[in-house]
C-alpha positions as MATLAB code, in Angstrom:
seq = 'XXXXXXXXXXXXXXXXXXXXXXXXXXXXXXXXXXXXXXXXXXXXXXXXXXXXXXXXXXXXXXXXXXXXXXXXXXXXXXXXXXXXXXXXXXXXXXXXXXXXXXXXXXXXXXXXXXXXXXXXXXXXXXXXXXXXXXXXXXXXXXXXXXXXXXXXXXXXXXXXXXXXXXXXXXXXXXXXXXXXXXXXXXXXXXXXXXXXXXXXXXXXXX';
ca = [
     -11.573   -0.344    5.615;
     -13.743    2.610    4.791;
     -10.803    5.191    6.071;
      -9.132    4.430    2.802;
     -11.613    5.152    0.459;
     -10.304    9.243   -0.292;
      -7.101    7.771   -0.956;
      -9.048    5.485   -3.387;
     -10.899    8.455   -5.246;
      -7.404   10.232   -5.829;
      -5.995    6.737   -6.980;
      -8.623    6.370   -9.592;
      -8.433    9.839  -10.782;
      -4.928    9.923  -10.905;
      -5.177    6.910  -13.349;
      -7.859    8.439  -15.362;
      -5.577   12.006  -15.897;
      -2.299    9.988  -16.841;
      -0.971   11.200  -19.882;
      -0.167    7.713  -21.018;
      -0.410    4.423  -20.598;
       1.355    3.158  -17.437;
       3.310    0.150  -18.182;
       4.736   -0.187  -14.002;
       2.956   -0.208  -11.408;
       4.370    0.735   -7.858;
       1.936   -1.001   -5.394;
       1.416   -0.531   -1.568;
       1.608    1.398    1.922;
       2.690    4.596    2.659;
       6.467    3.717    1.629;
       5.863    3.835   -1.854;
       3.034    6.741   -1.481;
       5.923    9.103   -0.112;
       8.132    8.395   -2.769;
       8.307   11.590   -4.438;
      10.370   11.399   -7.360;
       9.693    7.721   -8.216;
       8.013    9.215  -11.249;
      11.211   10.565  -12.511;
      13.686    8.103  -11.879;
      11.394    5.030  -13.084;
      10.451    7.437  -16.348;
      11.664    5.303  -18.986;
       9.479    2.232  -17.327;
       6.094    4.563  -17.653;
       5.669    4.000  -14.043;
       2.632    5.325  -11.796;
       2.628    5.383   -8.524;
      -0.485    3.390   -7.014;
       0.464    3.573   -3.043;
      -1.987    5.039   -0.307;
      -0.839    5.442    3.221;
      -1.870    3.256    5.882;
      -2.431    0.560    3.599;
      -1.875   -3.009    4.665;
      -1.392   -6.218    2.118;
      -4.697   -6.866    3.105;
      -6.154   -3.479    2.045;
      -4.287   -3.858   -1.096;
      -5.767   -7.442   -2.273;
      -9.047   -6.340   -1.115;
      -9.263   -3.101   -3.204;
      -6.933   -4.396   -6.048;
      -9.973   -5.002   -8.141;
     -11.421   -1.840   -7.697;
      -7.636    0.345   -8.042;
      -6.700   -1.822  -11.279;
     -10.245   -1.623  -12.871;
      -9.230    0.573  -15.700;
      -5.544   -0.624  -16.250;
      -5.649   -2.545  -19.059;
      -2.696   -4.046  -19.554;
       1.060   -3.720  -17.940;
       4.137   -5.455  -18.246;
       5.170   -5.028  -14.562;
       3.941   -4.494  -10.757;
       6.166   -3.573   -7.899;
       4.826   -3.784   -4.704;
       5.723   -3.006   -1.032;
       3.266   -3.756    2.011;
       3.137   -5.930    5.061;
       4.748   -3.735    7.996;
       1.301   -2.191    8.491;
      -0.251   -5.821    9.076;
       2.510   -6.844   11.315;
       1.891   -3.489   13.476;
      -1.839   -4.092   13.645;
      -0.955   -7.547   15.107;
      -1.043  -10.219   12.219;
       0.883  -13.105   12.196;
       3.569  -13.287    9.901;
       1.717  -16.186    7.795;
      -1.242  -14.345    7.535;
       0.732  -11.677    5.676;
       2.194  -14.087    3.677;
      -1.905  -15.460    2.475;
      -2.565  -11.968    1.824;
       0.344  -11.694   -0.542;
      -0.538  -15.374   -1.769;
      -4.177  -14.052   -2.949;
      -2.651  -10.720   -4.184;
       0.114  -12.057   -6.951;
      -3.142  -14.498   -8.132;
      -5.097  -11.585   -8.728;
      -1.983   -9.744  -10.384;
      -1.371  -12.999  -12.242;
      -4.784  -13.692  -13.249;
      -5.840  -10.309  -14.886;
      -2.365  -10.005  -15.949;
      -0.754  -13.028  -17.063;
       2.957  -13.406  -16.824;
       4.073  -10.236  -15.484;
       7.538   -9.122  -14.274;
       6.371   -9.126  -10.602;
       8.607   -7.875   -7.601;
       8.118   -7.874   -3.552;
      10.580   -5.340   -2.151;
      11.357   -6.732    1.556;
       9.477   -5.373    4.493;
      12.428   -2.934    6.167;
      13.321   -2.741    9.698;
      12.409    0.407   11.372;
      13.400    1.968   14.699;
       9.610    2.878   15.492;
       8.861   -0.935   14.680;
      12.269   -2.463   16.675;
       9.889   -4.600   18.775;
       8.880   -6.119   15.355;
      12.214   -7.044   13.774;
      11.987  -10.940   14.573;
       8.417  -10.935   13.181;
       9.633   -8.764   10.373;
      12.636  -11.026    9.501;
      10.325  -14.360    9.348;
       7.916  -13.050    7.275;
      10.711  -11.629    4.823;
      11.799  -15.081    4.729;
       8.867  -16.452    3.838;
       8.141  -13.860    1.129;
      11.506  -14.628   -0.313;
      10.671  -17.841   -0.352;
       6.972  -17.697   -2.712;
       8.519  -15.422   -4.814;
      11.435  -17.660   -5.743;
       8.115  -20.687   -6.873;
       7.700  -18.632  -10.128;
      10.552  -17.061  -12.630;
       8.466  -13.906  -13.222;
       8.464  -13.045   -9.737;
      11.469  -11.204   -8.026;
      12.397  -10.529   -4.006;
      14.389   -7.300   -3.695;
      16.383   -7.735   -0.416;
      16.285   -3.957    1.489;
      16.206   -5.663    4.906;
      19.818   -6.145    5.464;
      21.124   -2.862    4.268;
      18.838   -0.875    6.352;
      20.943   -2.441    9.476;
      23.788   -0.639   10.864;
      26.417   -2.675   12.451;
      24.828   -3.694   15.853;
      22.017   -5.594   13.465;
      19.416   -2.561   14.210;
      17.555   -0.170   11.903;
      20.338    2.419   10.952;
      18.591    6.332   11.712;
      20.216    8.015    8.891;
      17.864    6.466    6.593;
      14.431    7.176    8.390;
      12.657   10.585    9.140;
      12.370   11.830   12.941;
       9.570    9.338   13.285;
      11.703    6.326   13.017;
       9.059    4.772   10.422;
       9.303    6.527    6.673;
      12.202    6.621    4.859;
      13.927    9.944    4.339;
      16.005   11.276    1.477;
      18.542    8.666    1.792;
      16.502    5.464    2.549;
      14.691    6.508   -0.439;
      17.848    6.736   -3.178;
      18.965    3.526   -1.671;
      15.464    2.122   -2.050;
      16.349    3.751   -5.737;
      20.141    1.977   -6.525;
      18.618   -1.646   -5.037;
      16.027   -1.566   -7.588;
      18.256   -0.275  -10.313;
      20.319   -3.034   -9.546;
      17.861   -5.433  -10.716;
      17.037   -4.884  -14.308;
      15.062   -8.102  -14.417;
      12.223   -6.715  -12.700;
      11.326   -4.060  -15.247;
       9.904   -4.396  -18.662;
      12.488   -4.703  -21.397;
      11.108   -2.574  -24.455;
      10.073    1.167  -25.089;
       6.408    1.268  -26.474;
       5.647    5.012  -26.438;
       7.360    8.420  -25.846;
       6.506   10.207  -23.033;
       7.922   13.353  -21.012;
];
C-alpha cells in the first residue's frame, strides 16, 4: 500500500495546519476526498476532511493509527469506504472484517463516539457490482445497528432511478464520483440525521 503514502504526508500536514481543533472527522475513499465544500456545510461540526483517493476499508484500518496519531480527541467520525475493496475483488464479508477492526480502533482510542457508515452507492461504472454492493450494505447496516453510538446512513436506494439502476444525473462522465448533485444529496441525507453529529459548540471558528 505504498502508492498511498503522498496522500498520507498531505493528510498529516493538513492536520498539523488546522486552525482548530477538529471535532468530525470525514473518513475514507475518494468519495469523501472530492467533496469540496464539506468544510463549509459541516462548519458548525469543526469537521476535517481525512479522505485520500483510492483508498479501500482496508487501507483505512491499516493506516488509521498512523492518520489519527495527533487527533486527540473528537466527538464524531464519519466514514465512507468499501466500493474500492469490492472492485479489487473482495468478498463482501471481508469488507465487512475490515470495517469490524476499523470501528474497534475508532472505539478504542476514542471511546463512545457518534460513529456513522454512509452506505456504499451504486455506480454505473460498478453496475456489475450492484448485487455484491447491496449484500455488503446489508451487512454493514446490520453491525452498525449492535451499538447505539453507531449510525447507517442509507444513500443506496436514492441513488437508483426507477428501473433499480444507478441514476447518471448524480455521477460525473466516469460513471464512478459523484457530481454536483450526488454530492448535495450526499449533503440533505446527512443533514437529515442530526444524531450522528456532536451536540454542543466548544470553540468559535471561521
Amino acid at each position: 500500500m505504498f502508492w498511498f503514502h503522498p496522500d498520507l504526508e498531505r493528510l498529516e500536514n493538513q492536520i498539523q495546519e488546522l486552525e482548530y481543533d477538529p471535532k468530525t472527522i470525514f473518513y475514507g475513499s475518494s468519495t469523501i476526498t472530492l467533496w469540496k465544500n464539506l468544510a463549509t456545510t459541516f462548519k458548525e461540526h469543526y469537521p476535517i476532511n481525512l479522505g485520500f483517493g483510492g483508498s479501500t476499508l482496508a487501507a483505512c484500518t491499516w493506516y488509521f493509527d498512523r492518520i489519527f496519531k495527533n487527533i486527540k480527541h473528537i466527538d464524531a467520525i464519519v466514514i465512507y469506504a468499501g466500493d474500492n475493496d469490492l472492485g479489487e475483488g473482495r468478498h463482501p464479508e471481508e469488507v465487512l472484517l475490515f470495517l469490524e477492526n476499523l470501528l474497534l480502533k475508532i472505539k478504542t482510542k476514542y471511546g463512545n463516539i457518534n460513529c456513522t457508515c454512509i452506505s456504499i452507492k451504486p455506480s454505473i461504472a460498478r453496475n456489475h457490482l450492484q448485487e455484491s454492493i447491496n449484500y455488503t450494505n446489508k451487512n454493514i447496516q446490520k453491525l452498525m445497528s449492535k451499538d447505539d453510538n453507531f449510525h447507517f446512513i442509507n444513500i443506496y436506494d436514492a441513488l437508483l432511478d426507477k428501473k433499480g439502476k444507478p441514476n447518471s444525473k448524480y455521477f460525473e462522465e466516469d460513471g464512478l464520483h459523484f457530481n454536483t448533485k450526488g454530492y448535495s444529496l450526499l449533503e440533505k441525507t446527512l443533514q437529515k440525521n442530526p444524531k450522528i453529529f456532536p451536540q454542543k459548540i466548544l470553540q468559535k471558528i471561521y
